[in-house]
C-alpha positions as CSV (number, residue, x, y, z in Angstrom):
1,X,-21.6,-11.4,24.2
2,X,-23.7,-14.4,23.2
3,X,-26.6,-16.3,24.0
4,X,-29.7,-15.8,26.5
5,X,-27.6,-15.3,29.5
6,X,-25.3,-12.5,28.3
7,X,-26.5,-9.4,25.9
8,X,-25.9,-5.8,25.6
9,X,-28.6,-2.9,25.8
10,X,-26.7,-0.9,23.7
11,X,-26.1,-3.6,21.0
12,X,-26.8,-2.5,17.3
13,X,-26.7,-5.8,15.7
14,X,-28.6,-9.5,16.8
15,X,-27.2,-12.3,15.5
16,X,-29.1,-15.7,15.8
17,X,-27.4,-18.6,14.6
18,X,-27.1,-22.3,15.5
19,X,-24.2,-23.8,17.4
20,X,-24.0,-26.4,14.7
21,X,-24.0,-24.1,12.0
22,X,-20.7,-22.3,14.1
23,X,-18.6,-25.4,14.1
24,X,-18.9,-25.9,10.2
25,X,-18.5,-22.8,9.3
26,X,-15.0,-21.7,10.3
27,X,-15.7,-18.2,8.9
28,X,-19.0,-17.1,10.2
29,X,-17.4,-18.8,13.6
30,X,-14.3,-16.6,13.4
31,X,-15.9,-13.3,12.3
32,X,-18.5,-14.0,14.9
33,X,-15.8,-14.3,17.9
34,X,-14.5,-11.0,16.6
35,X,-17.9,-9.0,16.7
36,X,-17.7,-6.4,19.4
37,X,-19.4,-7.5,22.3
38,X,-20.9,-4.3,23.1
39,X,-22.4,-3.9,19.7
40,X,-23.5,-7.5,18.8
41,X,-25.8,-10.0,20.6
42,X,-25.4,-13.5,20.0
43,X,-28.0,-15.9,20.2
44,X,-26.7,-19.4,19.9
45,X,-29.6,-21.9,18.8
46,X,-30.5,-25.3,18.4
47,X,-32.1,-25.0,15.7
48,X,-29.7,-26.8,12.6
49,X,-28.6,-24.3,10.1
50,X,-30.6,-21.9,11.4
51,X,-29.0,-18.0,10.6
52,X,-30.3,-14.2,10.9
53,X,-28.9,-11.0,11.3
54,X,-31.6,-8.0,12.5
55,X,-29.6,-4.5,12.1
56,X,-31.8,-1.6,12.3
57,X,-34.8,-2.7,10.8
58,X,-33.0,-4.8,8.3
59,X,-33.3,-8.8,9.0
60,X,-31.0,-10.3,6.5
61,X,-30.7,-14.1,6.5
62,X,-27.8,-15.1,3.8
63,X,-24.7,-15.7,5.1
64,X,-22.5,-13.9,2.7
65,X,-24.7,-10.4,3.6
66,X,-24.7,-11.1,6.7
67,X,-20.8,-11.4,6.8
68,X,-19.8,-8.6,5.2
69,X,-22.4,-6.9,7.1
70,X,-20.9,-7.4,10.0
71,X,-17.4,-7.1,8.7
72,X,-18.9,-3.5,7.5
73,X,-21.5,-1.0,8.2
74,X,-23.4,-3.0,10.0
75,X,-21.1,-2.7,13.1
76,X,-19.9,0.8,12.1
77,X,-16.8,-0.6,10.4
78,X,-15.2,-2.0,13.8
79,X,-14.0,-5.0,11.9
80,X,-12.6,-3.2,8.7
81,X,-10.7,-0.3,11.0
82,X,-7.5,-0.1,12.4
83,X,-6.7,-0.1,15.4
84,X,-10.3,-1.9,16.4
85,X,-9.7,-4.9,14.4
86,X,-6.6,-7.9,14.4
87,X,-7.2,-7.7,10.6
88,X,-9.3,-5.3,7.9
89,X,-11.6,-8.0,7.0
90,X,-13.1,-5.6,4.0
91,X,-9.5,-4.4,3.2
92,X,-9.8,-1.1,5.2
93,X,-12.2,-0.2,1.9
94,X,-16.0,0.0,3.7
95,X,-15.8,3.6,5.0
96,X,-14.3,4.7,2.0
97,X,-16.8,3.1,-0.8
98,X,-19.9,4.9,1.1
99,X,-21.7,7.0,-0.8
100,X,-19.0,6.5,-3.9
101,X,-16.4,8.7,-2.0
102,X,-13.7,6.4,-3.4
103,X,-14.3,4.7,-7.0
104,X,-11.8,2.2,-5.5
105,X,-13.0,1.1,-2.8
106,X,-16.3,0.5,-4.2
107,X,-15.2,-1.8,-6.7
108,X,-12.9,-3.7,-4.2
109,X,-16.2,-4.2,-2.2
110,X,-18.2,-5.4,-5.3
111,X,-15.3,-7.5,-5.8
112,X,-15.6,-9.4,-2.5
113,X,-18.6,-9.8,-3.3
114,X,-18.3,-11.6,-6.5
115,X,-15.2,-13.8,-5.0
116,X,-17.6,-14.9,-2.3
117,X,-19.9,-15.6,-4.6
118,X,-17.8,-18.3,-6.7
119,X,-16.9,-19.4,-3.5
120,X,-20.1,-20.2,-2.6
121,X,-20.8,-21.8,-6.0
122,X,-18.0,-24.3,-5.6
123,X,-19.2,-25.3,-1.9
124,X,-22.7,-26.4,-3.5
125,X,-21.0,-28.2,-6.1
126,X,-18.1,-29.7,-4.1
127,X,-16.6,-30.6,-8.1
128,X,-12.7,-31.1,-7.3
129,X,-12.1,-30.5,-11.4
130,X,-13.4,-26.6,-11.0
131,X,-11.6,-26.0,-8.1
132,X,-8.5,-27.3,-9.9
133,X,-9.1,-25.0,-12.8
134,X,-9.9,-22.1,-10.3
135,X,-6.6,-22.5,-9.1
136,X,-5.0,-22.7,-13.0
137,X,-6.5,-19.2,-13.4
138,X,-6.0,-17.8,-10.3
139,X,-2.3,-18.9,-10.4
140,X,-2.4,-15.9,-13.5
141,X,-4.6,-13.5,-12.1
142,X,-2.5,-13.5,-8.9
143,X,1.1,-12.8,-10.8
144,X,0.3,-9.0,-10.4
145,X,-2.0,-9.4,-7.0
146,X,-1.3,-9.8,-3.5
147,X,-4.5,-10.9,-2.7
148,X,-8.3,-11.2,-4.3
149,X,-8.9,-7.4,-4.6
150,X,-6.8,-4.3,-3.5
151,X,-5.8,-4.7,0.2
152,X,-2.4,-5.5,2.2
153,X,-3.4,-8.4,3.7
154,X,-6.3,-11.4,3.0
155,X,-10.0,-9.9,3.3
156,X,-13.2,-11.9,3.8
157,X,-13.1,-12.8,0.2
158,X,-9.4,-14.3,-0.1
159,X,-10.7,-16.3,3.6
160,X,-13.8,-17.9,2.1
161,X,-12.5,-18.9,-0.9
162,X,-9.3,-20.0,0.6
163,X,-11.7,-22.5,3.4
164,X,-13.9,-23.5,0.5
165,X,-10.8,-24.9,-1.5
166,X,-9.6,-26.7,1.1
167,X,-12.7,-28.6,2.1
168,X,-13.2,-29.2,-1.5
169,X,-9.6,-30.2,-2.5
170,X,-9.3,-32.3,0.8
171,X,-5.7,-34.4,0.7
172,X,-5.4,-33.4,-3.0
173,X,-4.2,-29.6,-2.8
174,X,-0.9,-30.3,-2.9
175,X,-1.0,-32.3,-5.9
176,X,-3.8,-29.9,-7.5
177,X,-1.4,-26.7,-6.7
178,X,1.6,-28.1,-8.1
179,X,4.4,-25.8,-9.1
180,X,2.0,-22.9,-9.4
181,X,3.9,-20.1,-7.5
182,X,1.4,-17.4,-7.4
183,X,-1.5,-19.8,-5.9
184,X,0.7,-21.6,-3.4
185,X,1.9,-18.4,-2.1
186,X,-1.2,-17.1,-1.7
187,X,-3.2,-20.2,-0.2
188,X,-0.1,-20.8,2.0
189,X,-0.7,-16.6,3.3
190,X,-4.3,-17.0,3.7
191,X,-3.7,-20.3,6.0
192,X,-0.8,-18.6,8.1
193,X,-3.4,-15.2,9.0
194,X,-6.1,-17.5,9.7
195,X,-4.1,-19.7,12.4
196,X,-2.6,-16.6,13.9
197,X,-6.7,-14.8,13.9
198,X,-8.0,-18.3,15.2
199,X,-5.2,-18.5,17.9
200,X,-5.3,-15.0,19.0
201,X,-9.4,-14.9,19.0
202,X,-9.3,-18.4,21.7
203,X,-10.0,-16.0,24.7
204,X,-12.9,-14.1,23.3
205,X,-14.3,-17.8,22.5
206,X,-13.4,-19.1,26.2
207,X,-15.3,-15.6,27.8
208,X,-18.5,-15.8,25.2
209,X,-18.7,-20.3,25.6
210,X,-18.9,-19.9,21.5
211,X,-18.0,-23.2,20.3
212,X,-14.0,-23.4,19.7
213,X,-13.0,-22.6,16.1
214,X,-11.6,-25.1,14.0
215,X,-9.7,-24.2,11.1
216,X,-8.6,-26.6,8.3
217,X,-4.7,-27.4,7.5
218,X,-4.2,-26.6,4.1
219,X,-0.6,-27.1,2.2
220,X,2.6,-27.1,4.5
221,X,4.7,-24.2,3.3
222,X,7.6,-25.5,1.6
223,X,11.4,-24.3,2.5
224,X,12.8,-21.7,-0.3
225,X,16.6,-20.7,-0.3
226,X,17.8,-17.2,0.4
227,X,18.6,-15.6,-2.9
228,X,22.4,-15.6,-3.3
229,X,23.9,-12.6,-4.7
230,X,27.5,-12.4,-6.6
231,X,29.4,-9.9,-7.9
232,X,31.4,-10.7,-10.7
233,X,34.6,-11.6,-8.8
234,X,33.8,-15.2,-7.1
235,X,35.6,-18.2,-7.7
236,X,33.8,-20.7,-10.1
237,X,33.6,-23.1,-7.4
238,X,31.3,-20.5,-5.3
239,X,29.2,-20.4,-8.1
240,X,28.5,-24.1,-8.4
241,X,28.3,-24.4,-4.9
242,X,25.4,-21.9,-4.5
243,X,23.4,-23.4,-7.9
244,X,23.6,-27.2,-6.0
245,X,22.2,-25.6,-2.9
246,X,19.2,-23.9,-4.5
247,X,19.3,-27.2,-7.0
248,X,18.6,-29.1,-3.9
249,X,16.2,-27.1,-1.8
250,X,13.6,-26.5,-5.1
251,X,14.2,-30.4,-6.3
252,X,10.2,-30.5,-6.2
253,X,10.3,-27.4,-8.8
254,X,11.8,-29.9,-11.3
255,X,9.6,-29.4,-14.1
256,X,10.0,-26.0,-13.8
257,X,13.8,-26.1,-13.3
258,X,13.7,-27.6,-17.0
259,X,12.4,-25.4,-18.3
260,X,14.6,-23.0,-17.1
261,X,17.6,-24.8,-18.1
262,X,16.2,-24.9,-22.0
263,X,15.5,-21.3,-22.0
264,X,19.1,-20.5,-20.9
265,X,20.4,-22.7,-23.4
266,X,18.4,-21.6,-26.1
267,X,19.8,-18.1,-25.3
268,X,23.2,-19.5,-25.5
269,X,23.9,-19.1,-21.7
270,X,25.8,-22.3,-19.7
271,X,23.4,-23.5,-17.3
272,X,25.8,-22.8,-14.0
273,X,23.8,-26.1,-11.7
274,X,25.9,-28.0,-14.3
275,X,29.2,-26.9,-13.3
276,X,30.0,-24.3,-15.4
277,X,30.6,-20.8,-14.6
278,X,29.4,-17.8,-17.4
279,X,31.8,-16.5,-19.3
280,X,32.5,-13.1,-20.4
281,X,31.6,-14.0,-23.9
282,X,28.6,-15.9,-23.0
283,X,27.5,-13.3,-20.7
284,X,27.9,-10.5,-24.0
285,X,26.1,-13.4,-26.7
286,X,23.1,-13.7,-23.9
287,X,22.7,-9.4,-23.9
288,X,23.2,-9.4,-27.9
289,X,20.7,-11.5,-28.4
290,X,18.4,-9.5,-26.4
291,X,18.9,-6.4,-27.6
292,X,18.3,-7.4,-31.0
293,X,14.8,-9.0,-30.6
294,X,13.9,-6.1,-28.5
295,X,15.0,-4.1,-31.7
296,X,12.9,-6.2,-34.0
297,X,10.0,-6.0,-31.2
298,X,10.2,-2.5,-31.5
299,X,10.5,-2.1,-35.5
300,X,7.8,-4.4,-35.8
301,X,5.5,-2.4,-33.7
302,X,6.4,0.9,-35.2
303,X,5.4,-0.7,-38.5
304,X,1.9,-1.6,-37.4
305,X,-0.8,0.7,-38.6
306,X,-2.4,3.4,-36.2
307,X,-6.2,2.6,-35.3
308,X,-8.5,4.7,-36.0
309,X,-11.0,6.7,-33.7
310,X,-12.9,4.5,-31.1
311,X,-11.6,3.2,-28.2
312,X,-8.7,1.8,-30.1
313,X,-6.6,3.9,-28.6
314,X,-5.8,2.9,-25.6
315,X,-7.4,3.5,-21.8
316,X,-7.0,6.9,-22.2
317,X,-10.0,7.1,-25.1
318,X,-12.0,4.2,-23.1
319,X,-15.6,5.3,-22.0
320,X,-18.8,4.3,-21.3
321,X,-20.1,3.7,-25.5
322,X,-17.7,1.0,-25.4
323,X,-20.4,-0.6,-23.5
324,X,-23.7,-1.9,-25.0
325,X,-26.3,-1.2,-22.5
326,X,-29.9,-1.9,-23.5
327,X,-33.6,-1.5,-22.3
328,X,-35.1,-5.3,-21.3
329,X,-38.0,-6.9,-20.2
330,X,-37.9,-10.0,-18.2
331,X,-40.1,-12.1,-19.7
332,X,-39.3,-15.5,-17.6
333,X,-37.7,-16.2,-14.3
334,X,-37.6,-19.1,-11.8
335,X,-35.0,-20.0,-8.8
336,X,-32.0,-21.7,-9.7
337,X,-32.1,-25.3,-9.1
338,X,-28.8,-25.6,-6.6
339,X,-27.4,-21.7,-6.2
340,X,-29.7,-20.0,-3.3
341,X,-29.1,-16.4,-4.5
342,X,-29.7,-17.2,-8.3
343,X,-32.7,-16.2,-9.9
344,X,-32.3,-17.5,-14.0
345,X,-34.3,-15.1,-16.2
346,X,-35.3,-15.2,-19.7
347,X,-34.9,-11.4,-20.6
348,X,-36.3,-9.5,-23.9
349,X,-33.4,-7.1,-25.3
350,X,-35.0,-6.8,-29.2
351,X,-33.0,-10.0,-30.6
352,X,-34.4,-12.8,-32.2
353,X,-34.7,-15.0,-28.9
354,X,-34.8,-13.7,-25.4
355,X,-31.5,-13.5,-23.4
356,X,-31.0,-16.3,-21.2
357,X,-29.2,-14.2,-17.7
358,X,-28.6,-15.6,-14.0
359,X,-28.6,-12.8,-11.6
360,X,-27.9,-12.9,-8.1
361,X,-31.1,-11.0,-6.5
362,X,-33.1,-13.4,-4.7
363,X,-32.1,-12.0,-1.0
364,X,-33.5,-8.7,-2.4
365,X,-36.4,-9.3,-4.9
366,X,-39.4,-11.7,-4.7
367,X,-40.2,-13.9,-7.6
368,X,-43.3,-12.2,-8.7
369,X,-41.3,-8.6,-8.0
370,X,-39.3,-10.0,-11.1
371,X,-41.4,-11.0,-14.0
372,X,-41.8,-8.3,-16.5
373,X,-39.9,-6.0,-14.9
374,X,-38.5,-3.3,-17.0
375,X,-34.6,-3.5,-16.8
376,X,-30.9,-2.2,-18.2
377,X,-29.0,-5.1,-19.3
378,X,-25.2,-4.6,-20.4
379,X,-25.2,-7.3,-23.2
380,X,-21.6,-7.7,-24.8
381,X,-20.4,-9.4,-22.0
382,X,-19.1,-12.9,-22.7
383,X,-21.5,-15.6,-22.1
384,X,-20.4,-17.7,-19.2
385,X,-21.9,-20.8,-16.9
386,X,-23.2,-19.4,-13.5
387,X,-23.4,-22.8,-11.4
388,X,-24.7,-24.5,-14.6
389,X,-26.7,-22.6,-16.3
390,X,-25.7,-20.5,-19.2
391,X,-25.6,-16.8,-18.8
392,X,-25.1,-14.2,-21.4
393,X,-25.4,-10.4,-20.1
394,X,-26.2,-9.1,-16.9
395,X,-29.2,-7.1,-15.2
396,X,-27.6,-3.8,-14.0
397,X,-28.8,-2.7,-10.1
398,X,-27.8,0.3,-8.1
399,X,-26.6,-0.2,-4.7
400,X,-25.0,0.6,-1.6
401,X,-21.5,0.6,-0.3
402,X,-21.5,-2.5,1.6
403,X,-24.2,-4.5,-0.6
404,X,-27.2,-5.1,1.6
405,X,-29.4,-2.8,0.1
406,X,-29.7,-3.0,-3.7
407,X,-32.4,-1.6,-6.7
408,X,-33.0,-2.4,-10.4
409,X,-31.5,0.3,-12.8
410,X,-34.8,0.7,-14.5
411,X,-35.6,2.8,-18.1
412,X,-38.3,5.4,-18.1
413,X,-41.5,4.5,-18.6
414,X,-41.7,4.4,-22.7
415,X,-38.5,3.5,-23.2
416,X,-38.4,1.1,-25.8
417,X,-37.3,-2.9,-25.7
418,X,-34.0,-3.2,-27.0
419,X,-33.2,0.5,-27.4
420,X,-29.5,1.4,-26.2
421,X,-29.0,3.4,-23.4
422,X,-26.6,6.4,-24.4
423,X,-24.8,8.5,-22.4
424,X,-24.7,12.4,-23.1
425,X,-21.4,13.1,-25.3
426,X,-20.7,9.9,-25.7
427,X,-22.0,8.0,-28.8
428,X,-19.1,5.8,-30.1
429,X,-20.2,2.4,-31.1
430,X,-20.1,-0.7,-28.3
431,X,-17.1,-3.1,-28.7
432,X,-17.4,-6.7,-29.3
433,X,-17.7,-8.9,-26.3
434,X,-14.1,-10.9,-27.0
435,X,-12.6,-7.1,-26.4
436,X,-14.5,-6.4,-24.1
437,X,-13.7,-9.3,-21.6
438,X,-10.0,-9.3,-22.7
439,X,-9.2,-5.8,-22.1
440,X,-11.2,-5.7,-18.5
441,X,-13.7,-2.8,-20.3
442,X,-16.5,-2.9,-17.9
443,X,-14.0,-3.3,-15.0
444,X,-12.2,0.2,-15.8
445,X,-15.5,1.8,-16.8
446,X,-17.8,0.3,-13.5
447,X,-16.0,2.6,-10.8
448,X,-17.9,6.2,-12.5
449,X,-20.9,4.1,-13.1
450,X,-23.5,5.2,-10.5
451,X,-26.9,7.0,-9.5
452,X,-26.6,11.0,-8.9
453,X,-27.7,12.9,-5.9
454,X,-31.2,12.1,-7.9
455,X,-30.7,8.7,-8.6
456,X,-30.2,8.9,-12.2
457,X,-28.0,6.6,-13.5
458,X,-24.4,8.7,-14.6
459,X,-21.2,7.7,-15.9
460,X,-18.7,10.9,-14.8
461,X,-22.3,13.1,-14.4
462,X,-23.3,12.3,-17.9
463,X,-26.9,11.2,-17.6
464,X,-27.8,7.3,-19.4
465,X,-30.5,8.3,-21.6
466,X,-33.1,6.9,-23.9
467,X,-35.6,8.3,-26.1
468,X,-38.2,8.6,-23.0
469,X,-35.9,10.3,-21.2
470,X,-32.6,9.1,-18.6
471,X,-32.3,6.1,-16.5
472,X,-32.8,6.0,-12.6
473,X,-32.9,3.5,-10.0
474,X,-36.3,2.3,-9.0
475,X,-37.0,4.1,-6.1
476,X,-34.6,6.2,-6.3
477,X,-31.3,5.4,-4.7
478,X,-28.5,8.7,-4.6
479,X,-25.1,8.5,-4.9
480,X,-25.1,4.4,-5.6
481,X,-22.7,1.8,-7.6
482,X,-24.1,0.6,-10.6
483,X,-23.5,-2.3,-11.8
């Protein structure tokens, strides 16, 4: 499987990467061990940092493609199918998001995507406050989530953000994590299935003479009691018993124990740690005084007024004029500074001052491929810092299911600058960005946004359009994500 003394004739994939490289990179080290022998040759070098992946005639050379290339089509999805794979490193979603056959699984790929790339922002800014205020908001967005996107178990998305926090936190995660729940579970899941991947890949590394993967210790798992069920019959004593046990196995939960406590006594309801059973008439105060703010919830919301037309209604009236797409022209771009995919543009959408917008497209465009390039930008999205710079909209590009090919969502030529794209049928008026961002908007729209069998770009076959005419990817690409 690797290096100049072992290949395969019928490999599809090369892989050249340095040895050094391997043994700091615990994920490009374990996906690596993983590739199928018979359709990957490794080439270990000596060469520090150096990295390429040649499938086909592609020759990619950022480490994030070249992962989930390998995790995807780029191997024939043997390390995202069952059966051929310890784990589904894209979720079990990179068959199913080719060629847009599931809306789903596309946008769980683009979402790997964009996890890997915050991961890879906070490993070139090693700043221990953002990954403590990652872990604030991830403790929410996980409440609902098993894991980073849709998928039964951690994908390469929940493993390189997981590896990146750790290095960055160091021997301050446990303090950082606190009594977040949702995050320790997950960082505590994500460490367990990379032991058990890193322990059951140590053969394929002894038979290939890779170097031997290394991965980091993150929190200890903490013991949690067995819930403790009762029925209504048990003796007070049984009661106390059990609260003292689960008092004393969650003692580092004490803040939120506290908290606890003051909401049950602010409902009226005997804290039972404290040695005192509920009684019958506690028990029926407690349920009262639910079911009358639940009333009151109820008259209050019956009282509100009804909103009209729009998408005020509700995700079932949501489509694509909710979104402000607009013809741009970039008028000014240069590299970011410290992010290697960045490119920061300057970009014309008809307003006062140009649009100041980070996109991630230099693995795919050239500098001078950039400037004055005709786009689509969406423009009521929040504005937000990209690895320190300050971004406000986002240049839309088509492209494919596992994301090493992608192409500029371009107007026709005459389109005007700062004309709105509009889809046919659909002419409600764009949202405001706060709404946007805090009902997820582009998120529930983006699965039907795509390129037809002619490359046009389509939301549910309805064709974007401006006054020259509809919207296409630049050379074309069919059957495409947008986004």
């Amino acid at each position: 499987m690797t290096g100049a003394d072992v290949s395969s004739r019928s490999a599809l994939a090369t892989l050249t990467v340095s040895t050094a490289l391997l043994q700091k990179d615990p994920l490009l080290a374990l996906v690596t061990t993983y590739s199928p022998p018979f359709q990957t040759k490794v080439v270990l070098s000596k060469k520090k940092d150096e990295l390429s992946l040649v499938v086909g005639p592609d020759n990619l050379s950022h480490r994030n493609t070249i992962l989930r290339s390998l995790c995807g089509m780029g191997l024939h999805n043997a390390l995202d199918t069952v059966g051929s794979s310890p784990t589904l490193f894209l979720g079990g979603h990179s068959s199913s998001s080719y060629s847009g056959a599931s809306p789903v699984s596309a946008l769980a790929i683009a979402g790997i995507s964009s996890w890997m790339s915050v991961a890879d922002s906070l490993r070139s800014e090693k700043d221990i406050n953002k990954v403590s205020t990652l872990l604030d908001q991830l403790n929410g967005y996980l409440s609902i989530r098993s894991f980073l996107v849709p998928s039964a178990e951690p994908t390469l998305a929940d493993f390189d953000l997981y590896l990146t926090i750790v290095d960055v936190a160091g021997q301050d995660l446990e303090a950082i994590v606190g009594t977040s729940v949702n995050t320790r579970r997950w960082l505590e899941q994500c460490g367990a299935s990379l032991q058990s991947l890193a322990a059951a890949a140590a053969k394929n590394v002894e038979i290939s003479k890779l170097p031997k993967l290394r991965i980091p210790k993150g929190l200890i798992p903490k013991p949690r009691p067995l819930p403790v069920f009762f029925y209504g019959d048990e003796d007070a004593s049984v009661v106390q018993a059990a609260a003292a046990a689960i008092a004393s196995a969650t003692s580092a939960m004490s803040g939120e124990k506290k908290d606890n406590k003051a909401a049950l006594q602010k409902e009226g309801v005997a804290d039972s740690s404290a040695g005192v059973g509920l009684t019958e008439e506690q028990k029926k105060a407690a349920a009262d005084k639910r079911a009358k703010k639940a009333a009151e919830k109820a008259a209050k919301k019956k009282d509100q007024p009804k909103p009209k037309g729009g998408n005020e209604g509700g995700d079932a009236e949501l489509d694509i004029s909710a979104l402000d797409i607009r013809v741009g022209k970039i008028v000014k771009v240069w590299e970011h500074e410290s992010a290697e995919k960045l490119y920061c543009e300057e970009v014309d959408v008809g307003e006062e001052t140009p649009r100041k917008i980070a996109s991630g497209l230099r693995p795919f465009y050239k500098l001078d491929e950039m400037q004055n390039r005709m786009v689509l930008v969406l423009c009521n999205l929040k504005a937000r810092n990209l690895v320190g710079f300050p971004s406000h909209g986002m240049v839309m590009c088509a492209s494919n299911a596992d994301h090493t090919s992608v192409e500029f969502a371009t107007p026709p030529d005459g389109a005007k600058v700062g004309e709105r794209v509009v889809f046919e049928g659909f002419t409600g008026e764009p949202e405001a960005e706060n709404k946007v961002a805090k009902k997820k908007m582009f998120e529930k729209l983006a699965p039907d946004l795509k390129t037809n069998d002619s490359g046009e770009v389509v939301w549910k076959g309805a064709k974007g359009m401006t006054s020259a005419g509809p919207c296409k990817a630049l050379n074309g690409m069919p059957n495409a994500q947008v986004a």
